[in-house]
C-alpha positions as CSV (number, residue, x, y, z in Angstrom):
1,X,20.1,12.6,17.4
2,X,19.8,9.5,15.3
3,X,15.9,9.9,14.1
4,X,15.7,6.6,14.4
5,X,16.1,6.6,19.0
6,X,14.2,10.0,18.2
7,X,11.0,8.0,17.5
8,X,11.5,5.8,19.7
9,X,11.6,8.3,22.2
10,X,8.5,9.5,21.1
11,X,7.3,5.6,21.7
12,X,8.1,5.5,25.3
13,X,6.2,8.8,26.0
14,X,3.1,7.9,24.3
15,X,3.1,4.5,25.9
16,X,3.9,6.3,29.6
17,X,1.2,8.6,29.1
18,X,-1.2,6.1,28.1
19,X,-0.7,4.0,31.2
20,X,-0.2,7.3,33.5
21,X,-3.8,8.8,32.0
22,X,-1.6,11.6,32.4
23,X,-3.9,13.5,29.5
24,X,-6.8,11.4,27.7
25,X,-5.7,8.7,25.8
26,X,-7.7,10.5,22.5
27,X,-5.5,13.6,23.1
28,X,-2.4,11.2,23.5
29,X,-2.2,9.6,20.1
30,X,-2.7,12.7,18.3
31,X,-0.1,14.5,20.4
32,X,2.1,11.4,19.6
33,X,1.5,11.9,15.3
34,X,2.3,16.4,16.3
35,X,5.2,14.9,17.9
36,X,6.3,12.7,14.9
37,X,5.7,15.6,12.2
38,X,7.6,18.3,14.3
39,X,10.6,15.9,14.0
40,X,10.6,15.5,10.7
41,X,9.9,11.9,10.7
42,X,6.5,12.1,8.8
43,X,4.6,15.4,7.0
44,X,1.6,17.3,7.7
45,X,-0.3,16.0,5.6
46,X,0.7,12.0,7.3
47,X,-0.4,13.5,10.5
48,X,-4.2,14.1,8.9
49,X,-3.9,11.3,7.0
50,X,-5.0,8.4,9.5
51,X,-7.7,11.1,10.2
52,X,-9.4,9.6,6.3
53,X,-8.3,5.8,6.8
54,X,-11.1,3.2,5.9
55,X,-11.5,2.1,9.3
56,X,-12.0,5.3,10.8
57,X,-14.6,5.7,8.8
58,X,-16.1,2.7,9.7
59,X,-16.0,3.1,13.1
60,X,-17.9,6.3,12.9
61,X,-20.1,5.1,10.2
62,X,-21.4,2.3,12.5
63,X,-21.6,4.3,15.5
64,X,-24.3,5.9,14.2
65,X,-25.9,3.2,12.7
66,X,-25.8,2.0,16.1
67,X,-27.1,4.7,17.9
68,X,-30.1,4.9,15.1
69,X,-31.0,1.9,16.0
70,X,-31.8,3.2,20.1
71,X,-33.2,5.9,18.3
72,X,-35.6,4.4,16.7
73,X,-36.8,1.6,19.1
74,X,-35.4,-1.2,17.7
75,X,-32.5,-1.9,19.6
76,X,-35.0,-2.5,22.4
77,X,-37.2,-5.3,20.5
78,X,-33.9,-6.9,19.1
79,X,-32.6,-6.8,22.7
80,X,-36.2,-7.6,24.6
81,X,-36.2,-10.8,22.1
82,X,-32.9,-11.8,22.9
83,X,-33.4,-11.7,26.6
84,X,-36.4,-14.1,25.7
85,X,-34.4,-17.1,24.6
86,X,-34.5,-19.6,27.5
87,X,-31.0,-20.5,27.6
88,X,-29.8,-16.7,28.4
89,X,-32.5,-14.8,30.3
90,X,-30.5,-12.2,32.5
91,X,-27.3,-14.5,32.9
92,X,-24.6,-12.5,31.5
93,X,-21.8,-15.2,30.9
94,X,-24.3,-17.1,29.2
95,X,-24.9,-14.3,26.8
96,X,-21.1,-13.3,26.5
97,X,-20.3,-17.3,25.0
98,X,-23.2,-17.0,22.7
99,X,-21.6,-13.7,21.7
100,X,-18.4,-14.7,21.8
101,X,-19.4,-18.4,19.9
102,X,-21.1,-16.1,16.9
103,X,-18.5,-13.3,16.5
104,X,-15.0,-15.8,16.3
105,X,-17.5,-18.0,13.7
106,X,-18.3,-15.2,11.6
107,X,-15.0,-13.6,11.8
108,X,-13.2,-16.7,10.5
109,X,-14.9,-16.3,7.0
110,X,-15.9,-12.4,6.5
111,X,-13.9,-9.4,7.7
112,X,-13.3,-9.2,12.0
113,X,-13.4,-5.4,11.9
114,X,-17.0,-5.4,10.5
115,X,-18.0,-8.5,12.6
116,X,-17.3,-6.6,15.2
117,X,-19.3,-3.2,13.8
118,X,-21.9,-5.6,13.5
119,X,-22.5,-7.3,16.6
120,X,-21.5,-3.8,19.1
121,X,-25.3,-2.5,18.3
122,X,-26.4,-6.0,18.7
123,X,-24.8,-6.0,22.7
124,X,-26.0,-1.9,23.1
125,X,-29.3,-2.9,23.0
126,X,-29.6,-6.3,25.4
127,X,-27.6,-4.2,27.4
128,X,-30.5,-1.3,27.7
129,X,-33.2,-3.6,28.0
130,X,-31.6,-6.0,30.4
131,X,-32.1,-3.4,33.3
132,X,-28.0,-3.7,34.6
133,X,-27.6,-7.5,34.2
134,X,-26.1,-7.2,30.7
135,X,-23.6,-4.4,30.6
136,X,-21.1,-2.8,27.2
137,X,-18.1,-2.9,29.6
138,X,-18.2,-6.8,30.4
139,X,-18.7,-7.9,26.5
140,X,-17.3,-5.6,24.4
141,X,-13.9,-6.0,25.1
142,X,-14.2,-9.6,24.9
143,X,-16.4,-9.3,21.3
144,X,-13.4,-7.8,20.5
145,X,-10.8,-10.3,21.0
146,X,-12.9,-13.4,20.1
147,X,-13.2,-11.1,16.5
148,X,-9.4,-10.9,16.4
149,X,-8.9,-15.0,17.2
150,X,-11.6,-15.7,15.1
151,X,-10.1,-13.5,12.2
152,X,-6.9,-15.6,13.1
153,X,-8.0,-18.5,11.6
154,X,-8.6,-18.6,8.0
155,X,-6.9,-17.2,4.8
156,X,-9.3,-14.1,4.6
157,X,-10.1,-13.2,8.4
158,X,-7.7,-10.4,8.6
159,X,-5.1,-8.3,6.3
160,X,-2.2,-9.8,8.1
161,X,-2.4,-13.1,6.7
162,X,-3.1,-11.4,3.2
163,X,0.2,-9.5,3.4
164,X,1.7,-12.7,4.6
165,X,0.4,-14.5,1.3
166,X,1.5,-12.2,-1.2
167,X,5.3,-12.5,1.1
168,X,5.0,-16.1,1.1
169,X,4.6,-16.4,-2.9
170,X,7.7,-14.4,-3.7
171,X,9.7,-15.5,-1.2
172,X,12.7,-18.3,-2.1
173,X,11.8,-21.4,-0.6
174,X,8.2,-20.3,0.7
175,X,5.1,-21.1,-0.7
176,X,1.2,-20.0,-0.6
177,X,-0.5,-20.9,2.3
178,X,-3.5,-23.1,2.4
179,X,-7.3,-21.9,3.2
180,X,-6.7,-23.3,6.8
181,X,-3.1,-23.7,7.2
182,X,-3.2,-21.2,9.6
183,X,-6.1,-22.8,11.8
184,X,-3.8,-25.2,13.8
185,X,-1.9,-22.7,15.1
186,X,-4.8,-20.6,15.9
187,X,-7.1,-22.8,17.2
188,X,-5.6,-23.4,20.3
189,X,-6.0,-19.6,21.7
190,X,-10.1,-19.5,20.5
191,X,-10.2,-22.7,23.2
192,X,-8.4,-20.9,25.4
193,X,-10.4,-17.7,25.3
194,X,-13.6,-19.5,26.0
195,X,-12.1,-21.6,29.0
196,X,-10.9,-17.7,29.9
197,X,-14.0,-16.4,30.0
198,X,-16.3,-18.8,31.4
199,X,-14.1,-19.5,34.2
200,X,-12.0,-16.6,36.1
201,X,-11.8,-14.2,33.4
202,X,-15.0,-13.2,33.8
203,X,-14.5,-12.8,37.5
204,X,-11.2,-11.0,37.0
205,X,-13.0,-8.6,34.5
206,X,-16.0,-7.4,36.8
207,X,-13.4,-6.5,39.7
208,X,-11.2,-4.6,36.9
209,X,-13.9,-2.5,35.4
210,X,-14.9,-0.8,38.2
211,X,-16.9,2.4,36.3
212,X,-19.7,2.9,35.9
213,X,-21.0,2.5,31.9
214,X,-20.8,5.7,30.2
215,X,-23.4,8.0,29.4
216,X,-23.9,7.1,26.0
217,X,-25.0,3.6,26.8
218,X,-27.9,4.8,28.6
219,X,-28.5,6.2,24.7
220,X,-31.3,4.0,24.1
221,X,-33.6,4.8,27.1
222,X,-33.0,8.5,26.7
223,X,-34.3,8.3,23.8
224,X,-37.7,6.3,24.7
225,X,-38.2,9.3,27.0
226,X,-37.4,12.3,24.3
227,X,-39.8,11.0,21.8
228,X,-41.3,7.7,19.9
229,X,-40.2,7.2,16.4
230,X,-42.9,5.6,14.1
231,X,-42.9,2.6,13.1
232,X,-41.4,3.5,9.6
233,X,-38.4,4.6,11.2
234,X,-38.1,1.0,13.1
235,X,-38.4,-0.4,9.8
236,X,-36.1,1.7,8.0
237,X,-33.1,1.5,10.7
238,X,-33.4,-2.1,10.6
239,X,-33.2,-2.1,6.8
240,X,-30.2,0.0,6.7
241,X,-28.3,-2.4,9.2
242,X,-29.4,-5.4,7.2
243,X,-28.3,-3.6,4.0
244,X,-24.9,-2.6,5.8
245,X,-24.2,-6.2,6.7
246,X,-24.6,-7.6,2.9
247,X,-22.3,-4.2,2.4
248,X,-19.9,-5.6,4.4
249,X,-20.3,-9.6,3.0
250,X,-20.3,-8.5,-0.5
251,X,-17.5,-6.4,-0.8
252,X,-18.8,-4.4,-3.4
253,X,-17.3,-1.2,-1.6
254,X,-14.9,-1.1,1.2
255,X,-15.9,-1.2,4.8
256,X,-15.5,2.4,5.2
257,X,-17.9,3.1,2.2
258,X,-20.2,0.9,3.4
259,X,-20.6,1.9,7.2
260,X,-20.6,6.3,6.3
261,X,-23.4,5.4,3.4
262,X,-25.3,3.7,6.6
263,X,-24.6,6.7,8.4
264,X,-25.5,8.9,6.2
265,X,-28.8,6.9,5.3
266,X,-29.9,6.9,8.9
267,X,-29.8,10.7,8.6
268,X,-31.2,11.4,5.4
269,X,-34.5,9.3,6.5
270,X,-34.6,11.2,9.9
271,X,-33.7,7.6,11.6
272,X,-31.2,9.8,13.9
273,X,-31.4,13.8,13.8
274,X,-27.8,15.3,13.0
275,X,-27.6,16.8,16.2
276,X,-28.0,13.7,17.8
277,X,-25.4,12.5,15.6
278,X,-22.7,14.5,16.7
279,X,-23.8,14.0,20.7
280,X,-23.6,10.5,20.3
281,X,-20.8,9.6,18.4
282,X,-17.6,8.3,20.5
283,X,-15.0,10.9,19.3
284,X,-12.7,9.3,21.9
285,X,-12.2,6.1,19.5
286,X,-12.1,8.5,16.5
287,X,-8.8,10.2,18.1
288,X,-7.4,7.3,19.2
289,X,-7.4,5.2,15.9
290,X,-6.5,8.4,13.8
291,X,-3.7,9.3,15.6
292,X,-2.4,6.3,16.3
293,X,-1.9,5.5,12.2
294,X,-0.1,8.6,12.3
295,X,2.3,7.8,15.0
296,X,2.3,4.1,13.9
297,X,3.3,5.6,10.3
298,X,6.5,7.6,11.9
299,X,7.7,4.5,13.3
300,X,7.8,2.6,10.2
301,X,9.1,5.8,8.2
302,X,12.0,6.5,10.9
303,X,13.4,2.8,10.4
304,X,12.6,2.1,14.0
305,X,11.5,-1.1,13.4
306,X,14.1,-2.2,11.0
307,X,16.4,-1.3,13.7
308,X,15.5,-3.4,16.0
309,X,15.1,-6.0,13.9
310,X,18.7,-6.2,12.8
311,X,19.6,-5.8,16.2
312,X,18.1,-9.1,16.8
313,X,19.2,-10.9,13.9
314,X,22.6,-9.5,15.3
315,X,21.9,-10.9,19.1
316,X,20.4,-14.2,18.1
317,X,23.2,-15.2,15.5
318,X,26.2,-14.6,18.9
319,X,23.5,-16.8,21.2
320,X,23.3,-19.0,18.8
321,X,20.4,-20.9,21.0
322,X,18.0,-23.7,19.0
323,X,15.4,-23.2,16.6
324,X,12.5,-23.1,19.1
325,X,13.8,-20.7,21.2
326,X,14.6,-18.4,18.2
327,X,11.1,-18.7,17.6
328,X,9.6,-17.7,20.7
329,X,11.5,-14.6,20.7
330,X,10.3,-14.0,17.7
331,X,7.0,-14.0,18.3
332,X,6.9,-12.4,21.5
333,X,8.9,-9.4,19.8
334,X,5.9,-9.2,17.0
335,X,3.3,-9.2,19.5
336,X,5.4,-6.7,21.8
337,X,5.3,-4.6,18.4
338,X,1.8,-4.8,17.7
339,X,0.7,-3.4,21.1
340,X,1.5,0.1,19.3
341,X,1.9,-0.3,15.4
342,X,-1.0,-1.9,13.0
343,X,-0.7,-5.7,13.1
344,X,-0.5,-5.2,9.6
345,X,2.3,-3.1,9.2
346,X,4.3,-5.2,12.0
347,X,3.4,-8.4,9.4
348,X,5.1,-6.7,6.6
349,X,8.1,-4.8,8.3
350,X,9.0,-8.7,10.8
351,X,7.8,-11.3,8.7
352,X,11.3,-11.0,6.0
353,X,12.6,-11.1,9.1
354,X,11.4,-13.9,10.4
355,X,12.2,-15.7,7.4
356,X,15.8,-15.0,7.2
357,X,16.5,-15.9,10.8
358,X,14.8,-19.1,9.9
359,X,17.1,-20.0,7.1
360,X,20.2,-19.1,9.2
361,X,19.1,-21.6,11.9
362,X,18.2,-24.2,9.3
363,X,14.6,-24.2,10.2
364,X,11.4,-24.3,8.3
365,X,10.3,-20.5,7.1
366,X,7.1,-21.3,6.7
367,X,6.5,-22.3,10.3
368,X,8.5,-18.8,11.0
369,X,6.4,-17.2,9.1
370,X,3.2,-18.8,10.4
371,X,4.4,-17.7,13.5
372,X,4.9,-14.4,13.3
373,X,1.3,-13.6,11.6
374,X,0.0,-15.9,14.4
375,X,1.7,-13.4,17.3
376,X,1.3,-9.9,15.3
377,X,-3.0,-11.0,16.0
378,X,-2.4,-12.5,19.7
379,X,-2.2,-8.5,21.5
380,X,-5.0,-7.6,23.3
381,X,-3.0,-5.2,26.1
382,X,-4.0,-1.6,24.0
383,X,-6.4,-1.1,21.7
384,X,-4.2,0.4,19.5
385,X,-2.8,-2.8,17.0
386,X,-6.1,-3.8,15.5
387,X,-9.0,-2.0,14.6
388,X,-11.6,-4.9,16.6
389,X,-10.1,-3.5,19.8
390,X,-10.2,-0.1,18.9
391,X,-13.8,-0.3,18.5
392,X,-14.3,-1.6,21.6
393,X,-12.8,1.6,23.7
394,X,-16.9,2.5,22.9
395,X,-17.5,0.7,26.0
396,X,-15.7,3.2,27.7
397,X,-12.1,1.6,28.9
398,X,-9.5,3.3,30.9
399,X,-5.9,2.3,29.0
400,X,-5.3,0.2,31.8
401,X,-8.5,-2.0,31.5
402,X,-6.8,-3.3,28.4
403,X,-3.4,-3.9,29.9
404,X,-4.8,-5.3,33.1
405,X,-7.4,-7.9,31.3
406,X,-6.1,-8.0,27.9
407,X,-2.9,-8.1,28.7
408,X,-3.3,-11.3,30.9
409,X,-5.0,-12.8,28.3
410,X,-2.3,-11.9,25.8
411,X,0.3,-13.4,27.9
412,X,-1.7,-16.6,28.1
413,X,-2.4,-17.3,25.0
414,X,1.2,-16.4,23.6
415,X,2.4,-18.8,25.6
416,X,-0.1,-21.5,25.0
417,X,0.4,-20.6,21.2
418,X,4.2,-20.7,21.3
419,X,4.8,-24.2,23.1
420,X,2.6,-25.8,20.8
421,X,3.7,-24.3,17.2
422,X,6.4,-27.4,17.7
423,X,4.0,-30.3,17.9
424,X,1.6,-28.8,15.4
425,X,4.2,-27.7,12.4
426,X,7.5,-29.5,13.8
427,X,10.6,-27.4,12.4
């Protein structure tokens, strides 16, 4: 069999069983990357490889900076002050657009995966002081996206548009994009997600999320109960976040780097004990994001997705339909893509795509191009494309949570983004 269908194949099944919950989703991707290497399509050492991938690390550095911070105390004075500022109280919408206001801000100028590292703590402990009227499961998935649009609109927000920079530059009849070139095109989705969410999105999402919050969400009050840390240890938790976040602004090390020396410095000053460590840390996320580079790596290493992609440079040249429409196929395929492969990779594998279709309908590859960055960010239905929504399965999220909310909101905003890319860059 052609190794290419092989992987494919091995696609469909992963996807079935994440919908199906036939196993847990955790056991699923790395199941998928076995599945890979026993065909030949990537080695051994691929399948461990996602398993040491910066923002793995990350996640699991910040999970238990997080969870230090319950530990400690602090996460219930950050989140009893909170609750104090007039304009939010108890009202949980309120609090989501604040959220949601900071974390697409801050993600426009700095990276979104550690925006989102940031502000997950940050929600853990309203949500333990607010006694049930703030909860994980009804703002971290939507931290999450705002991160991703937010990240959507600048140069620097996320690696897709700084693989689509460096293909822009050496590309015949390109050119480098501007600081905010990109922000027209994006814009239009961050209005969207706020009209979204302060109107029946947030409806939609409390019927969806039926469960109750997990067990580790409670983390903070068990911990009130078990013991009192002094007030050193507030202090010290508290500096390590801080110290964390310039980590993350400076750049000095990679986010990884940054996020395990936070973890590590919460457990050399006794801010979190090692055994709590290991109780508290969501390996769930940790299976999901590792084995899904692995399975995400077979599907680039197969030629999977350079299959398809002559394919439809081959079914769009005997249509032979207009500029925009070419487009909006285009863009829907990217997104389709990223629902299971690292926006990232899908920017580098469709955006030479893109561009060649472009010139063989005689329209502008920039706006192609644009395009396709624009779409590979606008997937919310898995939390397998970008590493914000992988973060956010710490609120505990079924695989269809993602597909049932996310997925709506993906479809929305594609949309809103594609009929507009006309009036906003012509062709």
């Amino acid at each position: 069999m052609d190794i290419r269908i092989l992987a494919i194949l091995i696609l469909m099944g992963i996807i079935i069983s994440y919908i199906t919950h036939i196993v847990p989703i955790g056991v699923t991707s790395i199941l998928g990357a076995l599945a890979m290497m026993l065909a030949g399509i990537i080695t051994p050492a691929e399948v461990v490889e996602g398993f040491g991938n910066d923002t793995l690390m990350l996640v699991a550095g910040m999970v238990v900076v997080g969870n230090a911070l319950c530990e400690t105390g602090l996460a219930d004075i950050i989140g009893s002050s909170i609750l104090r500022i007039p304009c939010i109280g108890g009202n949980e919408k309120m609090f989501l657009a604040v959220i949601l206001l900071f974390v697409t801000v801050l993600s426009a100028f700095m990276s979104n995966t550690a925006t989102v590292a940031m502000f997950l703590p940050l929600i853990t402990s309203v949500a333990s002081v607010s006694k049930g009227k703030i909860t994980r499961k009804n703002t971290y998935m939507a931290t999450g996206i705002a991160s991703v649009l937010g990240g959507n609109l600048t140069l620097v927000g996320s690696t897709p548009q700084m693989v689509a920079q460096g293909i822009f530059i050496q590309t015949e009849g390109c050119r480098a994009m501007s600081f905010f070139e990109i922000t027209r095109g994006a814009l239009p989705a961050v209005v969207l997600m706020f009209i979204f969410y302060l109107t029946f999105g947030y409806s939609m999402q409390k019927k969806v999320f039926n469960f109750e919050e997990t067990v580790k969400e409670s983390a903070c009050e068990k911990s009130k109960v078990r013991s009192q840390r002094s007030r050193l240890h507030i202090i010290l938790s508290g500096l390590i976040m801080l110290l964390c976040v310039a980590g993350f602004i400076s750049g000095l090390f990679s986010l990884g780097r940054v996020a395990l020396l936070g973890a590590c410095a919460c457990i050399l000053t006794r801010c979190i004990s090692i055994k709590r460590t290991f109780i508290t840390m969501d390996w769930t996320s940790l299976a999901v994001l590792g084995g899904a580079l692995g399975f995400s790596k077979g599907l680039a290493n197969s030629g999977a997705i350079d299959m398809i992609a002559e394919h439809l440079m081959v079914l769009i040249n005997k249509l032979n339909i207009g500029p925009f429409f070419v487009l909006a196929a285009l863009m829907m395929i990217t997104s389709l893509v990223s629902c299971v492969m690292s926006h990232t990779a899908t920017t580098a594998v469709f955006l030479p795509v893109a561009i060649a279709i472009a010139k063989a309908v005689s329209a502008n590859p920039m706006v192609f191009g644009l395009g396709g960055v624009i779409s590979c960010n606008l997937q919310f239905s898995t939390p397998v494309g970008t590493p914000p929504m992988t973060m956010t399965l710490q609120g505990g999220y079924r695989f269809s949570d993602y597909f049932k909310v996310g997925g709506v909101f993906t479809v929305l905003s594609l949309v809103l983004t594609i009929c507009l890319m006309p009036l906003l860059y012509g062709f």
